[in-house]
Every structure is written in structure tokens, then in C-alpha cells.
N, C-alpha and C positions, 0 to 999 in steps of 0.2 A: 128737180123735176124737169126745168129744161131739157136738160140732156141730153133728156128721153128721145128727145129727135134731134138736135141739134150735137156735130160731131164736138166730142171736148176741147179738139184744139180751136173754138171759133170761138171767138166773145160772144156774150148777151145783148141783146139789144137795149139802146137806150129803154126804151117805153113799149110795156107789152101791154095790152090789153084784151083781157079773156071771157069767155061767154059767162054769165053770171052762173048758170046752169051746171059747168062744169068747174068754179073756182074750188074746189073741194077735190076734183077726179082726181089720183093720183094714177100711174105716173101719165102727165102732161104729155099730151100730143098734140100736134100741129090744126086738129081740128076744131081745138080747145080757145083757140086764139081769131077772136078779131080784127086786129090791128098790129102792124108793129112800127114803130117809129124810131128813126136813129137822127141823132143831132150830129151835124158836118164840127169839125174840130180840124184846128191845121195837122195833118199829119193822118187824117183819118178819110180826106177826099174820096179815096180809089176804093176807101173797100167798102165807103159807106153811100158810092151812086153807083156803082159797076157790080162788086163782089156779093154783100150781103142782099143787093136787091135780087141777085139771080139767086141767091141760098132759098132766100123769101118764098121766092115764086114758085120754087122745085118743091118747098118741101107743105104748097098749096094755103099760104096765108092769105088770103082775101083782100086784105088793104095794106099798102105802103104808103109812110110819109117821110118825108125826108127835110130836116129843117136845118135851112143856111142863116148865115149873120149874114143881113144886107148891107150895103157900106152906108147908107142910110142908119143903122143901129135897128131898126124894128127885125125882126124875124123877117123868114121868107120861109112858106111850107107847100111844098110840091106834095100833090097827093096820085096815088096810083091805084088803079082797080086791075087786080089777075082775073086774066082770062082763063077759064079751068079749061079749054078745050087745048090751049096751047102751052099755059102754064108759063104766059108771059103777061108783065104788067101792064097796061096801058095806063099813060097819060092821063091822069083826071087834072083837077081846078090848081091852081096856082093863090096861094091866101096871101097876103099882107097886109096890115093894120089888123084884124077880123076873121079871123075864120069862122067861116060859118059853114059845117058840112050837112047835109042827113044821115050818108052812111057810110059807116058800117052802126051807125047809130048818131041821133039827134045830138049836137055840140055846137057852140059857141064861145069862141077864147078870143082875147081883147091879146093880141100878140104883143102889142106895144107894153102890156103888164109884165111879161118873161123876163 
């Protein structure tokens, strides 16, 4: 189902998360999707702040998170909101200990539990 929009040479994302409305549409399109989230791993730096946040943007996913190991041990989750007129992300909140978002929907995750 991914596929459908995303070219076959490119990995999946860590964490998709899709309109409850459409979990059933086949084939999955990028409209389908609220959220995508990718966790930083050494070896995966450049494609996971650089590469796949520009795939994101182009192919008009709404929300990016990106989650780093802090050297603290807790998580750290950057979050971003696309602007559909430029079809670039902006900077949203910065979580650790807590995240607490509203959107792309109502969440609360104890980071230090990961």
C-alpha cells in the first residue's frame, strides 16, 4: 500500500499514522496519512533530518516528528507542521520527558517509558 506514493527505492517510515476514515482505502495515498514519524539511529542522521523530511513535505504529509536518543537517555521529539502553500515543514514544539501535542490529534506519551 505504501508504495502507492512513496518511490520503491526509499524505506518506510519508522511510525505512520493514518486517518481512521481511510485505514481500509486501498491503494494508500499520501492524503490518507496524519503523521509520519522516524526515529534517528547512527547511520540514519542525513536521511532521517534532511532526505525523508523533504520526501514528507513533497508528497504533502501534514505532520513530522523526528525522534533523537538524548545523551541524557530520555527521548527528544522535534515536531513539524507543513505548510501546504510552500510545502515546507515548519518548526513546531521540541518534547522531552512528555509530550504533550493536540495536533494532528489529542496525545500524551511519558518519553522516559520508550
Amino acid at each position: 500500500m505504501w508504495s502507492v506514493w512513496r518511490p520503491a527505492h526509499e524505506s518506510a517510515p519508522d511510525v505512520v499514522v493514518y486517518r481512521a476514515d481511510t485505514i481500509d482505502v486501498t491503494p494508500t495515498r499520501p492524503e490518507h496519512v496524519l503523521l509520519v514519524a522516524e526515529v534517528v539511529s547512527p547511520g540514519s542522521e542525513t536521511t532521517d533530518r534532511i532526505v525523508k523530511v523533504d520526501q514528507y513535505a513533497k508528497a504533502g504529509i501534514g505532520f513530522y516528528w523526528r525522534i533523537e536518543q538524548a545523551a541524557a537517555g530520555v527521548p527528544l521529539v522535534y515536531t513539524y507542521v507543513l505548510d501546504p502553500a510552500t510545502k515546507y515543514y515548519r518548526d513546531g514544539d521540541v518534547f522531552t520527558g512528555v509530550l504533550k501535542a493536540a495536533a494532528p490529534f489529542p496525545v500524551e506519551i511519558d518519553l522516559g517509558q520508550l
